[in-house]
Each structure stands twice: as structure tokens, then as C-alpha cells.
Backbone as CSV, one residue per row, in Angstrom:
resi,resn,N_x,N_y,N_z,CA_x,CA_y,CA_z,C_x,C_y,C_z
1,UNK,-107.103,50.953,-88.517,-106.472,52.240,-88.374,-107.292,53.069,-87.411
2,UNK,-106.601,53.649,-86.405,-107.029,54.630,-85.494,-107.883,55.771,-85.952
3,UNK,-109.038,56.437,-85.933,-109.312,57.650,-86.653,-108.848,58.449,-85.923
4,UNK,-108.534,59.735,-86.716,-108.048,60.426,-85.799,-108.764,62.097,-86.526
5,UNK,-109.465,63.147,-85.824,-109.954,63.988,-86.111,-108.961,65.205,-85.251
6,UNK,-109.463,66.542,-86.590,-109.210,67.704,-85.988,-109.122,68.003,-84.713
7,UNK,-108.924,68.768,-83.994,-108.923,69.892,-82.215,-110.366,70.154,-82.570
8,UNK,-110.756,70.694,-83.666,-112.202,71.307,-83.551,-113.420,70.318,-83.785
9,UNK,-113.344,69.004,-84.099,-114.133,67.760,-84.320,-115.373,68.034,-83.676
10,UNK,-115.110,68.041,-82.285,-115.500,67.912,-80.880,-116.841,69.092,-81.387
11,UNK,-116.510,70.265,-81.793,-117.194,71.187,-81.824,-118.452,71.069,-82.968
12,UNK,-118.278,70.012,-83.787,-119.470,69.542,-84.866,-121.047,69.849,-84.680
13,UNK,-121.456,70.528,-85.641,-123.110,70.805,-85.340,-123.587,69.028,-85.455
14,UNK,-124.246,68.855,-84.637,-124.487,67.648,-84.834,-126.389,67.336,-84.787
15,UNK,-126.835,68.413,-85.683,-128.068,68.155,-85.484,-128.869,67.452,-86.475
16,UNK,-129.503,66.995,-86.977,-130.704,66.079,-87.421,-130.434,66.786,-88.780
17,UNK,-130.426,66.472,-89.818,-130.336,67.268,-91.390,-132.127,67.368,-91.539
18,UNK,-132.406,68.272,-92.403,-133.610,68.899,-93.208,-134.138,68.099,-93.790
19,UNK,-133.107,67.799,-94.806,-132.997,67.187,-96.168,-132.225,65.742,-95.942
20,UNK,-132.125,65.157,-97.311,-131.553,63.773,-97.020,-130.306,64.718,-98.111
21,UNK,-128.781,64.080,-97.346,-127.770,64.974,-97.628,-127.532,64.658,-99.317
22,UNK,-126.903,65.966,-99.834,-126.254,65.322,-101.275,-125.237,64.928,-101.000
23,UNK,-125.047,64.092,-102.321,-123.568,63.103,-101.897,-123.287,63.008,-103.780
24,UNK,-122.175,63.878,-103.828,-121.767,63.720,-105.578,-120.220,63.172,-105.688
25,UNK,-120.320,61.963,-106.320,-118.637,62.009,-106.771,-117.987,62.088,-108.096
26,UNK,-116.993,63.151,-107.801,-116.738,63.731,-108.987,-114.957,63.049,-109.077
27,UNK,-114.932,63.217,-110.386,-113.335,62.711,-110.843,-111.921,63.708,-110.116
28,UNK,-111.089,63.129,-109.766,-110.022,63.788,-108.994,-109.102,64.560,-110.404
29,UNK,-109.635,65.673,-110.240,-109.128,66.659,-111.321,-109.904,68.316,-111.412
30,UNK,-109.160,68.890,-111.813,-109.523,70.416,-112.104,-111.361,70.442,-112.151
31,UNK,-111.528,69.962,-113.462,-112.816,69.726,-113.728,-113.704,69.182,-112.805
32,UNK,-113.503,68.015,-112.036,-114.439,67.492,-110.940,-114.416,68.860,-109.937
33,UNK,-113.545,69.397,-109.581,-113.429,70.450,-108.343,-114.499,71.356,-108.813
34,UNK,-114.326,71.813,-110.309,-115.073,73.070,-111.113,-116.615,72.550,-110.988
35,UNK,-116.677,71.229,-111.219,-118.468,71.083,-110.844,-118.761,70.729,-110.051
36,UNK,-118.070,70.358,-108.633,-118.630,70.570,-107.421,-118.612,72.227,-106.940
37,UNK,-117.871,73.214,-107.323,-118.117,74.565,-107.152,-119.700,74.914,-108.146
38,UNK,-120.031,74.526,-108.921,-121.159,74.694,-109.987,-122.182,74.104,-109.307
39,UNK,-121.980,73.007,-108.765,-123.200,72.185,-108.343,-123.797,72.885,-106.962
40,UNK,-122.779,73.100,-106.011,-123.013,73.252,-104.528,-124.485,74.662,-104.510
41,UNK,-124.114,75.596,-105.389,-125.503,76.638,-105.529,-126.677,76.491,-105.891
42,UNK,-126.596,75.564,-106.784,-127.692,74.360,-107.413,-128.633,73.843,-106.096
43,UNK,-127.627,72.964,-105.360,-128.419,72.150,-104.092,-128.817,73.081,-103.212
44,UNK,-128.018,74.674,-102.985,-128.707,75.165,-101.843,-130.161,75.838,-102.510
45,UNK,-129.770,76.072,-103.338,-130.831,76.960,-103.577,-132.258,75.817,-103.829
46,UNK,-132.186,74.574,-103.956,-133.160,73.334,-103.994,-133.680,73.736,-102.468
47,UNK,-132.973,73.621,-102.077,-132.784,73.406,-100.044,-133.677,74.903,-99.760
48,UNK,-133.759,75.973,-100.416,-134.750,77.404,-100.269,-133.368,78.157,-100.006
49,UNK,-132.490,78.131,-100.134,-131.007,79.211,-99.973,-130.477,79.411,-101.154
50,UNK,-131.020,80.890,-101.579,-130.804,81.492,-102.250,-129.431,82.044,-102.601
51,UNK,-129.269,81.375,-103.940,-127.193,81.995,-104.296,-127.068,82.931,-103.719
52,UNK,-127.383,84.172,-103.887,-126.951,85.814,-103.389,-126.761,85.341,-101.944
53,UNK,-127.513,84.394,-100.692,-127.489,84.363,-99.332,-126.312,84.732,-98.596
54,UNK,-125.777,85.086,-97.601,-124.650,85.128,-97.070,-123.858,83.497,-97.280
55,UNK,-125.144,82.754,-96.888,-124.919,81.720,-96.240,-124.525,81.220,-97.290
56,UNK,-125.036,80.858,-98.237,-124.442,80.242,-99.957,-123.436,80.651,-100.160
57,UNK,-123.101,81.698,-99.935,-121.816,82.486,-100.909,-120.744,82.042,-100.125
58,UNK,-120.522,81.846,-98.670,-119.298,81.508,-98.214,-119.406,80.323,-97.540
59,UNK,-120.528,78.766,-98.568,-120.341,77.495,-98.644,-119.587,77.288,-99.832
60,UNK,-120.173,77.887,-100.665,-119.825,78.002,-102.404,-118.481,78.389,-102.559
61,UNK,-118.056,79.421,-101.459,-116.286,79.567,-101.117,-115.987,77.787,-100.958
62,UNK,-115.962,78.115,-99.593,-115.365,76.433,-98.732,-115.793,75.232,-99.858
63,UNK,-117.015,75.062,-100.520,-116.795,73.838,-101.196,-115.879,73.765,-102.353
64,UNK,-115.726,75.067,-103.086,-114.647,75.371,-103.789,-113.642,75.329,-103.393
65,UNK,-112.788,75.562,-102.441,-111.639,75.282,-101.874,-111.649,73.817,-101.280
66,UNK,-112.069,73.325,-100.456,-112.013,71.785,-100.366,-111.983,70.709,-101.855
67,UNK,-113.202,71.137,-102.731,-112.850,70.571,-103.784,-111.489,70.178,-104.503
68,UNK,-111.216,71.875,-104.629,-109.441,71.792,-105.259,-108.597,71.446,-104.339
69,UNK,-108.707,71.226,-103.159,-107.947,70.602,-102.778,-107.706,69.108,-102.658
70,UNK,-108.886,68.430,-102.724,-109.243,67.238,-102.967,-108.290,66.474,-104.442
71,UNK,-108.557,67.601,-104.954,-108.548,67.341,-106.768,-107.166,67.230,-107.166
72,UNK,-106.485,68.565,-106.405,-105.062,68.616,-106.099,-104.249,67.970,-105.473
73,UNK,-104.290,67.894,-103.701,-103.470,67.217,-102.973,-103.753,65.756,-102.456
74,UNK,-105.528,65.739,-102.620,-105.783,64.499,-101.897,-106.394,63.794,-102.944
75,UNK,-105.251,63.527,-103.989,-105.381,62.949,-105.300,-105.155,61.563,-105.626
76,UNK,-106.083,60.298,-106.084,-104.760,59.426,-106.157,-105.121,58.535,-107.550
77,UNK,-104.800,58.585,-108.473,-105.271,58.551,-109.904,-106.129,57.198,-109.789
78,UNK,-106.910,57.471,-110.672,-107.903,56.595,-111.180,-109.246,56.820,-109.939
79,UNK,-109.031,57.320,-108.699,-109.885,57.173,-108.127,-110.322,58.803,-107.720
80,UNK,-111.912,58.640,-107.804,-113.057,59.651,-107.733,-112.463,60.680,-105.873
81,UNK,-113.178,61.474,-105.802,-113.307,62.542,-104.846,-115.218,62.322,-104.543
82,UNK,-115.291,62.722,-103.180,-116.835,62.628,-103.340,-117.222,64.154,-102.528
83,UNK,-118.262,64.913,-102.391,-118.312,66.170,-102.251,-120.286,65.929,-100.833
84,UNK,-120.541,66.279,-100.374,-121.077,65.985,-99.430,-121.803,67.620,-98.852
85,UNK,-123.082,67.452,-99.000,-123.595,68.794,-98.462,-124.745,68.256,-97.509
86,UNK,-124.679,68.874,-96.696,-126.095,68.574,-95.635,-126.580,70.137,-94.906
87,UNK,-127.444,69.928,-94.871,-128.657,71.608,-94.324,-129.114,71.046,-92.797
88,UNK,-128.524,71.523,-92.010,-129.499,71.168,-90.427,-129.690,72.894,-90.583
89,UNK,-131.101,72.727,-89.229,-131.634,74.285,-88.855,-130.782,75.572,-88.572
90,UNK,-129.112,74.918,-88.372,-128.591,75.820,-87.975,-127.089,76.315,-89.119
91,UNK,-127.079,75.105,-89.725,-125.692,75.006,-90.563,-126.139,74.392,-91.630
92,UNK,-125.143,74.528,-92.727,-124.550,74.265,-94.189,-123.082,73.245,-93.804
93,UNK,-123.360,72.108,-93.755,-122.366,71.178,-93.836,-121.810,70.681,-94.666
94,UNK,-120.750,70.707,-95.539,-119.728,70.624,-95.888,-118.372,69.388,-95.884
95,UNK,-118.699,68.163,-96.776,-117.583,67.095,-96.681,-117.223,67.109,-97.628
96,UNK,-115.551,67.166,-98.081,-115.168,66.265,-99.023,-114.045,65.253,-98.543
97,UNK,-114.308,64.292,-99.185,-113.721,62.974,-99.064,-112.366,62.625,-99.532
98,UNK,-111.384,62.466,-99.817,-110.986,62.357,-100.544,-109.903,61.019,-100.170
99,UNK,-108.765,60.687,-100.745,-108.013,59.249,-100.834,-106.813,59.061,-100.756
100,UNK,-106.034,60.514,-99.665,-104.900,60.947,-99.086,-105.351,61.179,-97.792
101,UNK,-105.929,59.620,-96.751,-105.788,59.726,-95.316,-104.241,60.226,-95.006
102,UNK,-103.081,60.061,-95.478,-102.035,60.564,-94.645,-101.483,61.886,-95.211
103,UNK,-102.400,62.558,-96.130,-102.015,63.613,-96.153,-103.026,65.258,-95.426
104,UNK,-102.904,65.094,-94.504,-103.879,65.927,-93.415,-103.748,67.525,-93.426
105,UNK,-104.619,68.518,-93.835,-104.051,69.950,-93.448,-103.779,70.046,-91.921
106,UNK,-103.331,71.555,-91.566,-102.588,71.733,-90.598,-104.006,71.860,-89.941
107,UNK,-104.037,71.969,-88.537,-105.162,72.247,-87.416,-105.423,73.659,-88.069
108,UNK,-106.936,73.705,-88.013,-107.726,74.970,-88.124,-106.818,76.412,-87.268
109,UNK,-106.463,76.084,-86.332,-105.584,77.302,-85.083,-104.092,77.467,-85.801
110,UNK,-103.755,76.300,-86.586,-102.147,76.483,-86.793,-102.446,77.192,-88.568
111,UNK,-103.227,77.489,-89.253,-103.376,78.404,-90.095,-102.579,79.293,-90.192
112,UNK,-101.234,79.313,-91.063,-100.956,80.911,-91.614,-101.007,81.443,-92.898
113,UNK,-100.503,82.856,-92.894,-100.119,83.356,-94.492,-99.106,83.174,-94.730
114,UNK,-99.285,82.676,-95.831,-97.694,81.887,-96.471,-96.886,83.705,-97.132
115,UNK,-95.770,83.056,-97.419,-94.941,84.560,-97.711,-95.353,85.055,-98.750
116,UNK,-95.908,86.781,-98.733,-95.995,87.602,-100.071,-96.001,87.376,-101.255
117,UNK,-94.892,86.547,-101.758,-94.317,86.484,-103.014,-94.860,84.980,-103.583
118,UNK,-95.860,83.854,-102.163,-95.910,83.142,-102.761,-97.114,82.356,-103.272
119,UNK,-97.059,82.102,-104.656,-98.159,81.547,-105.297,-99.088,80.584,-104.646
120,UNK,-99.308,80.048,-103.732,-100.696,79.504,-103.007,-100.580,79.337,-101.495
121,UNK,-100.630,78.556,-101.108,-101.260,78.280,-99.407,-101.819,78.980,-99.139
122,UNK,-103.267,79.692,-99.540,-104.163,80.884,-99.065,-105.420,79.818,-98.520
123,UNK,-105.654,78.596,-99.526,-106.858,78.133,-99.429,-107.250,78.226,-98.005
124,UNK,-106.722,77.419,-96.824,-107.030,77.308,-95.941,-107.517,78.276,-94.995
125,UNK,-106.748,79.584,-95.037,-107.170,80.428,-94.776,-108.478,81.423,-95.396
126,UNK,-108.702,80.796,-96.131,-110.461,80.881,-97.109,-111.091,80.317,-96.130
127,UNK,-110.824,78.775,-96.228,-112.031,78.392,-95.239,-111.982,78.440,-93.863
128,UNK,-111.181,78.917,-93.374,-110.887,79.578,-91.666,-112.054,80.680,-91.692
129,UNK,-111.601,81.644,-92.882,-112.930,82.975,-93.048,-114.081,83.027,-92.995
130,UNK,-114.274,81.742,-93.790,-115.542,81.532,-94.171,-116.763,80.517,-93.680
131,UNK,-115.651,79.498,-93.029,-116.611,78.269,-92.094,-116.314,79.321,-90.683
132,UNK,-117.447,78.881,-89.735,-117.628,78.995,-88.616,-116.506,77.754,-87.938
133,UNK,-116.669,76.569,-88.321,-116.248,75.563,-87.958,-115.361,74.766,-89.076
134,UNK,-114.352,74.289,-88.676,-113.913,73.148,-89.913,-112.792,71.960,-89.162
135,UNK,-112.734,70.706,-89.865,-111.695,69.821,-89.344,-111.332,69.338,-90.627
136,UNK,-111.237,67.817,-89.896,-111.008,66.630,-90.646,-111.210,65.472,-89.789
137,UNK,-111.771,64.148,-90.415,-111.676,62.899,-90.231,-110.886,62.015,-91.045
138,UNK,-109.735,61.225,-90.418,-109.795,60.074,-91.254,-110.260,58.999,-90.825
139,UNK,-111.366,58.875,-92.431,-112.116,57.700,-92.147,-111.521,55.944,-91.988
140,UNK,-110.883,55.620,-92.318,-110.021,54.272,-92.891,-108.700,54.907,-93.410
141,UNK,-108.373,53.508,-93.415,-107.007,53.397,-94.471,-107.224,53.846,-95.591
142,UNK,-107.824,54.166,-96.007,-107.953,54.937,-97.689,-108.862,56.308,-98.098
143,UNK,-109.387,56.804,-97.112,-110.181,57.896,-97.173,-109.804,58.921,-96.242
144,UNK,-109.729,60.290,-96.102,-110.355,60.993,-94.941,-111.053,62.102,-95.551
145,UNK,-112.346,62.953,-94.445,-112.961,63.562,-94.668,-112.862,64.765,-94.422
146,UNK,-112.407,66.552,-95.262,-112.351,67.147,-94.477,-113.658,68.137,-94.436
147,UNK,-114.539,68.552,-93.454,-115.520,69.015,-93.392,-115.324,70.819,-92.835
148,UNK,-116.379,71.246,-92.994,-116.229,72.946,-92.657,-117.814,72.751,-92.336
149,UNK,-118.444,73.802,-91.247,-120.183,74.445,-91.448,-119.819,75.537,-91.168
150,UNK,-121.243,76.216,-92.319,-121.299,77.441,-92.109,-122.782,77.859,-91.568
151,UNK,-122.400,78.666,-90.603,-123.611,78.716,-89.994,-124.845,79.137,-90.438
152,UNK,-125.943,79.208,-90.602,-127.549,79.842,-91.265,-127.371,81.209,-90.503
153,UNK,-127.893,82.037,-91.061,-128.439,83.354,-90.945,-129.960,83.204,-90.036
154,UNK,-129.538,84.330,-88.864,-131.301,83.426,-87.776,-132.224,83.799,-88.896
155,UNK,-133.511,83.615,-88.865,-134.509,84.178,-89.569,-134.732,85.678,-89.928
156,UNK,-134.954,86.048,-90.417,-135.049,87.118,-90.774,-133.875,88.164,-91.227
157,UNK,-132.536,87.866,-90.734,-131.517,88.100,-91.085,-131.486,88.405,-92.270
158,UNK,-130.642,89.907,-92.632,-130.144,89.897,-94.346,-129.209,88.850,-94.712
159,UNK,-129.856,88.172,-95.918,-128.696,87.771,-96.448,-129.001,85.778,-96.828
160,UNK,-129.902,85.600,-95.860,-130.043,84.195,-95.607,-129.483,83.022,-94.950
């Protein structure tokens, strides 16, 4: 199978990680989504990024929204979701995996607000807000990855 990535792929921080990345897989359900949102503040703050940080608070968004979406749309019973964090000098990287390669969100640019009255399609537009950057990969016939970074705060910056 061809991979085929986001318009914004191209644009990937692609620098050297800090740390050796976390890699958690959690069960494709409500609950797996709920402790990869629980966990992700856990690892930054291991990493010296402090929950309150700018930078935490709107990974801790995006991994929460990728999660449930994972959990939700890119569901396929019996099989796990995996959740993926990596720290380079400049970004908070952001994968989840999940086991609906043919079910792809729309391009980061084709983002809208769904109508007033209606009960979801906001997520994406969460992580439009909140990543600097975001796509997708599909990896194989049975996986794709969709990733977001959020950028670090320079040094000294409020917030972290």
C-alpha cells in the first residue's frame, strides 16, 4: 500500500528527541482515550514540563482529542490504539495510531465548524488551535498515524 500523508507532512519537526519516546497502548474505548489524556501530563512533566506549562496544556488538549478519536472512529474491535509522545528542543510530538488506515480526517486547511445546533465535529478544530502543526500517515494496510507538535516555549518564556 502506497503511504500517503497530510499537505502539512512535509512541514514535520524532524529533530533528534531528548528522551527515548513514550509509546503506550491503550484499549480502543472511552476508557483507553481517558488514560492516555491522564497519562500524557504524567510523561511531560517526567520530561521537566510542568502541567500548568503552556506547552502541556495544549498537548494534553491534542492528545485528548486524538485519543477519542482513535477510540471512537479509528476503532476496530478487539484491537488496541497506541498513543506516542516524543520531546525534541523545539516540540511536543504527538502520535496516535490507530486501525482505520481508510478512515482519514479532512486536511488540516479543509477544517470547519460544523452547524450550531450540532453535537460534535469540533475536535479537529481543537487540534488546528492547539498544534502548531498536525497531519497524518498511513502507515500499512492496517494502521495510520495521526500526529500534531506543539511547539516549546523559547526559554525563559511564561508558561513553559
Amino acid at each position: 500500500m502506497k503511504s500517503e500523508t497530510s499537505p502539512t507532512a512535509a512541514q514535520a519537526t524532524t529533530l533528534a528527541p531528548l528522551f527515548p519516546p513514550s509509546r503506550i497502548r491503550l484499549s480502543s474505548s472511552r476508557r483507553g482515550a481517558r488514560l492516555a489524556r491522564l497519562l500524557a501530563p504524567q510523561q511531560l512533566d517526567d520530561w521537566g514540563i510542568p502541567r500548568t506549562a503552556s506547552t502541556a496544556v495544549a498537548a494534553v488538549a491534542v492528545v485528548a482529542e486524538l485519543a477519542g478519536n482513535a477510540a471512537i472512529h479509528g476503532r476496530t474491535p478487539g484491537r488496541d490504539f497506541e498513543t506516542r509522545l516524543m520531546l525534541t528542543s523545539a516540540a511536543v510530538r504527538i502520535e496516535v495510531i490507530d486501525t482505520q488506515p481508510d478512515l482519514l480526517p479532512v486536511a488540516p486547511a479543509c477544517v470547519t465548524m460544523p452547524p450550531p445546533d450540532s453535537t460534535g465535529g469540533r475536535g479537529l478544530l481543537l487540534v488546528s488551535a492547539y498544534a502548531d502543526r498536525w497531519g497524518w500517515t498511513v502507515r500499512d494496510a492496517y494502521t495510520k498515524a495521526v500526529w500534531a507538535e506543539v511547539d516549546r516555549n523559547p526559554v525563559g518564556a511564561a508558561g513553559g
